[in-house]
C-alpha positions in Angstrom: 21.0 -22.3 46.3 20.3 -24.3 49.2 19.4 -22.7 52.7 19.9 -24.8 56.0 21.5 -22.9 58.7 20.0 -23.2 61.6 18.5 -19.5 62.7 20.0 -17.9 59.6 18.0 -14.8 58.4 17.8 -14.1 54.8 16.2 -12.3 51.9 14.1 -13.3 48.8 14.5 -11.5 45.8 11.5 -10.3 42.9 13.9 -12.7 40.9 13.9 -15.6 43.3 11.2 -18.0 44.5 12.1 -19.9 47.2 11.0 -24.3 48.5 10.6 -24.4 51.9 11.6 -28.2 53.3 10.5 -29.7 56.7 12.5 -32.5 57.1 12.7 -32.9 53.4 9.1 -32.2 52.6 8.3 -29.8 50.7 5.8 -27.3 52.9 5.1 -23.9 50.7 6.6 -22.0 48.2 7.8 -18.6 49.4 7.5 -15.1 47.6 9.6 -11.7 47.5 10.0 -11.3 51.2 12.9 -11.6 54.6 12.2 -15.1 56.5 14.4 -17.2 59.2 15.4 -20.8 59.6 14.3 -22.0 63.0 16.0 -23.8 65.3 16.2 -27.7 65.2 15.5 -27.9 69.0 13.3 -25.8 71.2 14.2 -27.2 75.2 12.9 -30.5 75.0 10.6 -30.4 72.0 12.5 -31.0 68.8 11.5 -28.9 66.0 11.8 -30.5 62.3 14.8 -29.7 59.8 14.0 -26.6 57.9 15.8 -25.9 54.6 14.5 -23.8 51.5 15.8 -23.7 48.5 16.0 -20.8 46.3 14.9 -21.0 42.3 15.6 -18.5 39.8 12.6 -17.5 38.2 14.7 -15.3 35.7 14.4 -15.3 31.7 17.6 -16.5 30.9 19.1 -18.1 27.5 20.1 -21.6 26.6 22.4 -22.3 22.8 22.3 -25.7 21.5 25.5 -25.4 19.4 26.4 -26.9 16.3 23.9 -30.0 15.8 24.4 -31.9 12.7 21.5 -33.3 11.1 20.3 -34.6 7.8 17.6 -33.4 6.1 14.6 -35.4 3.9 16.9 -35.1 1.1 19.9 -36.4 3.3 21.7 -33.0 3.1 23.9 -32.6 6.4 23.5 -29.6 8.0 24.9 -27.9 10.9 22.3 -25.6 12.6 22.4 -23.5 16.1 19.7 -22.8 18.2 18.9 -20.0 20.7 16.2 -21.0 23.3 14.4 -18.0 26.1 12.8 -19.5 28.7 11.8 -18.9 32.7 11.0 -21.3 35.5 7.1 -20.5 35.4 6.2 -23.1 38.3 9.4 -23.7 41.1 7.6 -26.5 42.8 7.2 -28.6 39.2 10.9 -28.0 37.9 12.5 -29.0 40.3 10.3 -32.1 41.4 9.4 -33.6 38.2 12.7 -33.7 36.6 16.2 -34.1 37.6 17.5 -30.5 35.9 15.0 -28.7 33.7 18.0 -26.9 31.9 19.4 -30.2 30.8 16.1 -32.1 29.6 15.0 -28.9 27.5 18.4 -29.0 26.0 17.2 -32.4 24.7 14.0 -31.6 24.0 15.0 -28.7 22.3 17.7 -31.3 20.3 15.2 -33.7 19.7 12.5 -31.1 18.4 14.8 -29.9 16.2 16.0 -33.3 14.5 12.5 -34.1 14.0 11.5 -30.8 12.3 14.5 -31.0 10.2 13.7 -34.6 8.8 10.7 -33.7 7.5 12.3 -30.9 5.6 14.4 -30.5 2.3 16.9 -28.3 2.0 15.1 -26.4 -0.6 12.0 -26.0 2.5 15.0 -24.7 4.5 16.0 -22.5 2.7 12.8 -21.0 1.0 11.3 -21.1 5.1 13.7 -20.6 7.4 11.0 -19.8 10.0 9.4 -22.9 9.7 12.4 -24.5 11.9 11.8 -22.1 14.5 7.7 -22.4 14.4 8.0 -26.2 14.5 10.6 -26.5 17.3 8.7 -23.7 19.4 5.1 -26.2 19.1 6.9 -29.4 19.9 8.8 -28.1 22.9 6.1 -25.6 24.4 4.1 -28.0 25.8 6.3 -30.7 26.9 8.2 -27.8 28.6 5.3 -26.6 30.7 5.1 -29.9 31.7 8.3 -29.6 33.9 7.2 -25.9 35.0 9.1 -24.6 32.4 7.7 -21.7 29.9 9.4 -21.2 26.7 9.4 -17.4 25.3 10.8 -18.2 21.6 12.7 -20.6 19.6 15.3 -19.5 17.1 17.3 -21.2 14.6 20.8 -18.8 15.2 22.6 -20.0 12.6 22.7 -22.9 9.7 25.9 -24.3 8.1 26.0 -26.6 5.4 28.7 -28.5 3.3 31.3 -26.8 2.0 30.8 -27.3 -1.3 26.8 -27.0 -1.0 27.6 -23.9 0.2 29.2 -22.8 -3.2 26.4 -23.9 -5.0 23.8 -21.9 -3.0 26.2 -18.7 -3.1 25.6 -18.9 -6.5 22.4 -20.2 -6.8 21.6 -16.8 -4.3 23.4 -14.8 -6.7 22.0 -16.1 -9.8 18.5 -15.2 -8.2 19.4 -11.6 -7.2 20.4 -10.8 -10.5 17.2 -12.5 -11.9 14.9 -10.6 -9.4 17.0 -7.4 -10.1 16.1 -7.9 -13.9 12.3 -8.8 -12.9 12.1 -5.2 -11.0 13.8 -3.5 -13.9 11.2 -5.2 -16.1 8.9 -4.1 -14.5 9.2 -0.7 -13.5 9.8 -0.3 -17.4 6.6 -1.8 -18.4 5.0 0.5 -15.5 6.8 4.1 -17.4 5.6 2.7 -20.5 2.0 2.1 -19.3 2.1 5.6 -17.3 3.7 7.1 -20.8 0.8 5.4 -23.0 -2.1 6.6 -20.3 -0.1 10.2 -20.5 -0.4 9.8 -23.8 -4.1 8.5 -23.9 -5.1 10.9 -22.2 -3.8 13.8 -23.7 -4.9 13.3 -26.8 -8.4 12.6 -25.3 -8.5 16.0 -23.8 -7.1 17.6 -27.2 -10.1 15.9 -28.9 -12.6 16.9 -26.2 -10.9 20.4 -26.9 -11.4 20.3 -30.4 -14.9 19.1 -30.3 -15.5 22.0 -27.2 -14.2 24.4 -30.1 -15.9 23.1 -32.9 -19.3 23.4 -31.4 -18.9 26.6 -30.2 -17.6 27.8 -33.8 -21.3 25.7 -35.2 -23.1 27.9 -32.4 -21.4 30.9 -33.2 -22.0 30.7 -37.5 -26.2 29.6 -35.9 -26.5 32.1 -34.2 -25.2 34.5 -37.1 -27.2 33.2 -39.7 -30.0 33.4 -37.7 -29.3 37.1 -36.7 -28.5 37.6 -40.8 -32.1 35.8 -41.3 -33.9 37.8 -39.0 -32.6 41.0 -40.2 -33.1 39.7 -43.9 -36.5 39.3 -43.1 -36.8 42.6 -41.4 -35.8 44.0 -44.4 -38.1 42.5 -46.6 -40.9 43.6 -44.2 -39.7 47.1 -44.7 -39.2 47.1 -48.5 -42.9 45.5 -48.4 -44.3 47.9 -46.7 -42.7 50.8 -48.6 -43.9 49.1 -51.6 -47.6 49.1 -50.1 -47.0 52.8 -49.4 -45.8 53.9 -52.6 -48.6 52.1 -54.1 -51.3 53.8 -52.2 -49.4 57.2 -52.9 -48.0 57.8 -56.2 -46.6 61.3 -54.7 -44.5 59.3 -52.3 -42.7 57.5 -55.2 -42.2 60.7 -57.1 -40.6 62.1 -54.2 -38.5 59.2 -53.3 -37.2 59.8 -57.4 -36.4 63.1 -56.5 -34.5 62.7 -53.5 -32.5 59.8 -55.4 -32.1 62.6 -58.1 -30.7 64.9 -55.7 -28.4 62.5 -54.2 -26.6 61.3 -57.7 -26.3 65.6 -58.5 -24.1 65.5 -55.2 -21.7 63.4 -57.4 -19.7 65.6 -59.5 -19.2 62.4 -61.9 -22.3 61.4 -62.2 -24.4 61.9 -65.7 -28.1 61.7 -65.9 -29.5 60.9 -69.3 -33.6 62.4 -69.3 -35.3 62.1 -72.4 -37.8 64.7 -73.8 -40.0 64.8 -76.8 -39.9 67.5 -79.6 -42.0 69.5 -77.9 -39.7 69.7 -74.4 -41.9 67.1 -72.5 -40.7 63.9 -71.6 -40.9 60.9 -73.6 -42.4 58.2 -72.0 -40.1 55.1 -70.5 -39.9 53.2 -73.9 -39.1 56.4 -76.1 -36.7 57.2 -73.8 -34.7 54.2 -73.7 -35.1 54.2 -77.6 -33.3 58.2 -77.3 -30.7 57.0 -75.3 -29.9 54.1 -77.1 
């Protein structure tokens, strides 16, 4: 938008940047702000021609639609692409080139056929980003060159032949189902390994178990025959003493066979078999085994 009007007041916007002209030279570049065009003529003194010119400095959107290109493989395809941008420098847009919006429309075109070229369809579609990577380095630069900066560069949309288009439909399809049966695969292969580790492992812990129980059972039958041993041997200690005692003291063994006497008459079944000799004394041990034979 183009301000002349002599005395005219007006208003700059945030969104706005604004050329000011003095007699078509270009004098400063105005910000956010109210200023006034001044009179041509003051009495006799003639003042120069004032006009500014107001540039949007607005992100705003530009489509190059439906551009047919060929690929490396000479594939046609039709492909749409989104460009943001903002006027970053006023003074340089709108001096250096005729319109900015038209010559990154062609660079944009030109970026794109170049990227595209180098390409095969397989690329395309494997890498889809790689369109938008490449067109957003080759027009970045050469942009800001005309005070232009560029925000992002999107491929929107891709056509290709109609019957190429088949092909990949089912080409897509045949690799769903094949990446479908890969995960199945898969997570089988993983249940079976989890199963097999289950499985590993429970039968490690029953072992460890076992052998946990085992050893305690070998402890436990130790430590009894040890106990058994010791008391064995107390026993023998005992019976060895008593044997040293009864030596040393006939009277004790007599009166240990008594008391053993005594015990067996307790028992109402019991028979004792003592041998005498004619005269009513007892035999000795030998006669009396011979008598009771």
């Amino acid at each position: 938008m183009l301000i002349s009007e002599t005395g005219r007041e007006f208003i700059i916007k945030d969104t706005h940047r604004g050329l000011w002209y003095e007699d078509g030279k270009l004098v400063k570049v105005l910000e956010a702000g109210r200023y006034k065009i001044p009179p041509r003529s003051r009495w006799i003194t003639r003042l120069p021609t004032v006009e500014c010119l107001l540039v949007d400095v607005r992100q705003r959107e530009l489509t190059i639609k439906g551009q047919e290109i060929l690929t490396a493989d000479k594939v046609a395809v039709r492909v749409s692409i989104l460009v943001q941008f903002r006027v970053a420098d006023p003074k340089t847009a709108m001096h250096s080139v005729e319109n900015f919006a038209d010559r990154l429309y062609s660079d944009v075109q030109l970026a794109a056929r170049r990227s595209l070229a180098s390409m095969t369809l397989e690329d395309i579609l494997t890498n889809r980003t790689r369109l938008s990577e490449d067109i957003l380095s080759d027009v970045k630069e050469a942009a800001a060159g005309y005070g232009v900066a560029i925000r992002r560069a999107d491929v929107k949309d891709l056509v290709f032949p109609g019957n190429l288009q088949e092909i990949m439909n089912r080409v897509l399809v045949a690799e769903r189902n094949s990446e479908a049966q890969l995960v199945e695969a898969r997570t089988r292969a993983e249940v079976e390994q989890i199963q097999a580790q289950s499985r590993a492992e429970a039968t490690r812990r029953e072992a460890e178990a076992e052998a946990e129980a085992r050893h305690v059972r070998e402890q436990a039958d130790a430590e009894a025959l040890r106990v058994q041993a010791e008391a064995e041997a107390r026993a023998y200690e005992e019976r060895v003493k008593a044997a040293e005692a009864l030596e040393g003291h006939p009277a004790l063994l007599r009166l240990a066979e008594l008391e053993t006497l005594r015990e067996l008459a307790r028992n109402a079944n019991a028979r004792l078999y003592i041998g005498f000799d004619r005269n009513g004394l007892a035999l000795d041990r030998s006669e009396s085994d011979k008598n009771v034979l």
